[in-house]
MIVEXLO-263938 format. One record per residue (C-alpha): residue in one letter; y negated, x, z negated. Coordinates in steps of 0.05 Angstrom, whole numbers, plus 32768, in hexadecimal, padded with zeros to 4 digits. Example, Ala and Ser with C-alpha at 12.3 -4.5 7.8 and 13.67 -1.06 7.14 Angstrom:
BEGIN
<rec rest="A" y="805A" x="80F6" z="7F64"/>
<rec rest="S" y="8015" x="8111" z="7F71"/>
REM end
This chain:
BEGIN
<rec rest="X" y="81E7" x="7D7A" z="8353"/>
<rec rest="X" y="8219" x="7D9F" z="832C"/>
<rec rest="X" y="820B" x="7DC2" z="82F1"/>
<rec rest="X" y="8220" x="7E09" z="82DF"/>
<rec rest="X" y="8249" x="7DF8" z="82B1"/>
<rec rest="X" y="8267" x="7DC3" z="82DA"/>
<rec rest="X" y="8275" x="7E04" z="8318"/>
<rec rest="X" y="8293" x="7E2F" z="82D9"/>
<rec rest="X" y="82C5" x="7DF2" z="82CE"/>
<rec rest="X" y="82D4" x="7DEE" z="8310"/>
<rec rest="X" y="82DC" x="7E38" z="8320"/>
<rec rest="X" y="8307" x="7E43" z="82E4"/>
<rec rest="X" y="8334" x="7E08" z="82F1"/>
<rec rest="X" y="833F" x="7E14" z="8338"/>
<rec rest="X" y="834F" x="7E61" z="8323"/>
<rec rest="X" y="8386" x="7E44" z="82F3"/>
<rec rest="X" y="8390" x="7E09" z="831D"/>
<rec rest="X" y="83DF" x="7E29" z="8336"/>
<rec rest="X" y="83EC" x="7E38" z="82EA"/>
<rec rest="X" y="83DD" x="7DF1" z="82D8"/>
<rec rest="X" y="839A" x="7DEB" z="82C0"/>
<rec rest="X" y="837C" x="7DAE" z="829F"/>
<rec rest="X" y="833A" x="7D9F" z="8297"/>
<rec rest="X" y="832A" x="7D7A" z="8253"/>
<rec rest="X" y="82E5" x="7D7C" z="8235"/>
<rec rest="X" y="8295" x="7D9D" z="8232"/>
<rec rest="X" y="8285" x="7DA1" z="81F2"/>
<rec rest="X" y="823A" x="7DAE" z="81D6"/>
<rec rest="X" y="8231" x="7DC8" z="8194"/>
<rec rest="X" y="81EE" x="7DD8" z="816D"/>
<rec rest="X" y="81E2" x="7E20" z="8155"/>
<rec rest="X" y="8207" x="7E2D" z="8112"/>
<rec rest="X" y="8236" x="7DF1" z="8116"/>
<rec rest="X" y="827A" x="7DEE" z="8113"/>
<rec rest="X" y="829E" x="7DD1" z="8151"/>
<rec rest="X" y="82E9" x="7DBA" z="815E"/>
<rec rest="X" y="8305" x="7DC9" z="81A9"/>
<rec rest="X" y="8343" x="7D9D" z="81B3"/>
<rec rest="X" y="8383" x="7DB3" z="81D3"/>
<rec rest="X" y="83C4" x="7D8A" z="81C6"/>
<rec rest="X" y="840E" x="7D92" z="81E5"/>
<rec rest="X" y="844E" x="7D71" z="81D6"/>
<rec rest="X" y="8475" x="7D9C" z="81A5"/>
<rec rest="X" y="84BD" x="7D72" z="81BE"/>
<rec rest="X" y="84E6" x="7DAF" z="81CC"/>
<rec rest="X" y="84C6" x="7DD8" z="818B"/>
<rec rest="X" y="8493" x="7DFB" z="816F"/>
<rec rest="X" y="845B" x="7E0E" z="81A4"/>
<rec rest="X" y="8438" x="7E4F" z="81A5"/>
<rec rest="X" y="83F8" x="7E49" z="81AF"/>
<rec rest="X" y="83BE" x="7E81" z="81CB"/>
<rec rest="X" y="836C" x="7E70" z="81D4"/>
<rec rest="X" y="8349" x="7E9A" z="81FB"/>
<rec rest="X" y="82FC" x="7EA6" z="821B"/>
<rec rest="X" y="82F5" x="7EA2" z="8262"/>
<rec rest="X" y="8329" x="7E95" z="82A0"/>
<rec rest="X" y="8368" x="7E9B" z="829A"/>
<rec rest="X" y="838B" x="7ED0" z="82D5"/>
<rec rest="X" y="83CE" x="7ECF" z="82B2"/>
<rec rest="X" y="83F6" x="7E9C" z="8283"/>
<rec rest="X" y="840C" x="7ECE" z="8261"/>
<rec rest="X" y="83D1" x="7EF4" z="8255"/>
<rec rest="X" y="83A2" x="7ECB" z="8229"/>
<rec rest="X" y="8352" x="7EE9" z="8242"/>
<rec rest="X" y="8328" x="7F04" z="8209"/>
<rec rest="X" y="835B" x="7EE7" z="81D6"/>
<rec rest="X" y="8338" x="7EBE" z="819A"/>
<rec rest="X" y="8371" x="7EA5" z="8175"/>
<rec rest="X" y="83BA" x="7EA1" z="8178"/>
<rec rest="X" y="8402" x="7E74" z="815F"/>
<rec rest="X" y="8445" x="7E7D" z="815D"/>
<rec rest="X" y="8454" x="7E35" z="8153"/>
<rec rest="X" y="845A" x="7E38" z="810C"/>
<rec rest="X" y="8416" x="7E5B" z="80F7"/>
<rec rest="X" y="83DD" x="7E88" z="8105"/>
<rec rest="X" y="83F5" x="7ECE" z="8123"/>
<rec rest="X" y="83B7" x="7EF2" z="812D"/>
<rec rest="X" y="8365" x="7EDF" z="813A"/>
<rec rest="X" y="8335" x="7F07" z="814E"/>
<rec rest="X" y="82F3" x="7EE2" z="811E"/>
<rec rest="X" y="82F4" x="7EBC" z="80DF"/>
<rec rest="X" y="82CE" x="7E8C" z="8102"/>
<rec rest="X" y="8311" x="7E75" z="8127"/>
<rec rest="X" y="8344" x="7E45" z="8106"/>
<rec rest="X" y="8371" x="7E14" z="811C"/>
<rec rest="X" y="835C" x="7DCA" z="8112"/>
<rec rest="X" y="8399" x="7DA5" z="8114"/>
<rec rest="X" y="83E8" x="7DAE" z="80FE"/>
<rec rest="X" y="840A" x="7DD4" z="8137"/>
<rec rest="X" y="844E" x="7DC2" z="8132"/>
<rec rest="X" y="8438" x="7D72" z="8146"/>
<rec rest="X" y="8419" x="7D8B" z="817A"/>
<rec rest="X" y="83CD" x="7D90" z="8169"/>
<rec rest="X" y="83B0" x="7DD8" z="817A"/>
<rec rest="X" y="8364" x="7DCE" z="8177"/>
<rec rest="X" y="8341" x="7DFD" z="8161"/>
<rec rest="X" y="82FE" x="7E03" z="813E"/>
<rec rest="X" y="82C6" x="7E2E" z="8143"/>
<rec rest="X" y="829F" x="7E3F" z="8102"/>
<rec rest="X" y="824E" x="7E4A" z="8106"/>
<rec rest="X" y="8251" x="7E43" z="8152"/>
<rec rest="X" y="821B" x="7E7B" z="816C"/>
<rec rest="X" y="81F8" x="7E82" z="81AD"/>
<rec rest="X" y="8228" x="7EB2" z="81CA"/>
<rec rest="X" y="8262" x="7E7D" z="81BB"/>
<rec rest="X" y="8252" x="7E57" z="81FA"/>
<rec rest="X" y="8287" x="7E58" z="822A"/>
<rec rest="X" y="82C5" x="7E4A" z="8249"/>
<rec rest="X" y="8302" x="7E48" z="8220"/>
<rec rest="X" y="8347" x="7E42" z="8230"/>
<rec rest="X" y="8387" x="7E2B" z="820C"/>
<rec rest="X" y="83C7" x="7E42" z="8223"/>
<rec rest="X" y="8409" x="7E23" z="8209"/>
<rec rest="X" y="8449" x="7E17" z="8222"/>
<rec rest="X" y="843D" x="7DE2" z="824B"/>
<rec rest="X" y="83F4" x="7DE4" z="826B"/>
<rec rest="X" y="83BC" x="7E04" z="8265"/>
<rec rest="X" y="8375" x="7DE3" z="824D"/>
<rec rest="X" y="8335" x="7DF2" z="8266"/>
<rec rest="X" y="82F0" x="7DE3" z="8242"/>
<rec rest="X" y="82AE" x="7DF6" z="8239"/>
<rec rest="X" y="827D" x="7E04" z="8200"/>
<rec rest="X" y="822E" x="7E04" z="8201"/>
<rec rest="X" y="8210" x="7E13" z="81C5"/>
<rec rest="X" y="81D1" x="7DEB" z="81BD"/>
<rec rest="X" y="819D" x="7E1A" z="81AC"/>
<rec rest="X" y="8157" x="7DFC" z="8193"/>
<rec rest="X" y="8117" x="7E22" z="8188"/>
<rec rest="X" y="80E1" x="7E07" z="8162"/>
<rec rest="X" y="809F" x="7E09" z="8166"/>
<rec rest="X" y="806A" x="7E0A" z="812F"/>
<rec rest="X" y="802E" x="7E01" z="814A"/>
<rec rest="X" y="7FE8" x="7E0A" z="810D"/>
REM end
């Protein structure tokens, strides 16, 4: 049986499948972590610009719900705090982590660069305890 994650992964891939979609990862988090989502290209022919976005991609060049963007060299613009780049750009490392993941962080994300485009999914592990006296 698939999961729903599992038919989000699917459905987003094969909606990007013709602008060259790659699945990489499902990542789980607990509530108020930090988590890193990988996404690597080979910066051979120069610096890569780099765009992470929330949801499925329709267009290459229009990166969904935008959460943080590159220019090759550096951070352009981010739309949280939270967001930061996790590796050094120009080698071709453009993960990005998440601060104090929340609930509402769950998701697909999507990294666009030059070359392909990366697919993942976030679920935030949230726990409830019960105290029972």
């Amino acid at each position: 049986m698939t999961s729903p994650v599992g038919r989000l992964l699917a459905l987003a891939c094969g909606l990007t499948l013709l602008l060259g979609c790659e699945f990489r990862k499902l990542y789980t988090a607990p509530f108020g972590a930090n988590v890193t989502l990988d996404c690597y290209d080979d910066p051979e022919e120069g610096p890569l610009a780099v765009c992470w976005g929330r949801g499925v991609l329709e267009d290459r060049e229009d990166c969904k719900d935008e959460m943080i963007r590159s220019d090759g060299k550096g951070m352009v613009s981010r739309s949280s705090e939270r967001y930061h780049f996790a590796g050094n750009i120009a080698e071709g490392n453009m993960s990005v982590t998440i601060t104090d993941v929340k609930e509402d962080d769950s998701g697909l994300y999507v990294c666009v660069s030059p070359n392909q485009i990366m697919t993942m999914v976030l679920e935030v592990a949230v726990y409830t305890l019960w105290v029972v006296i």
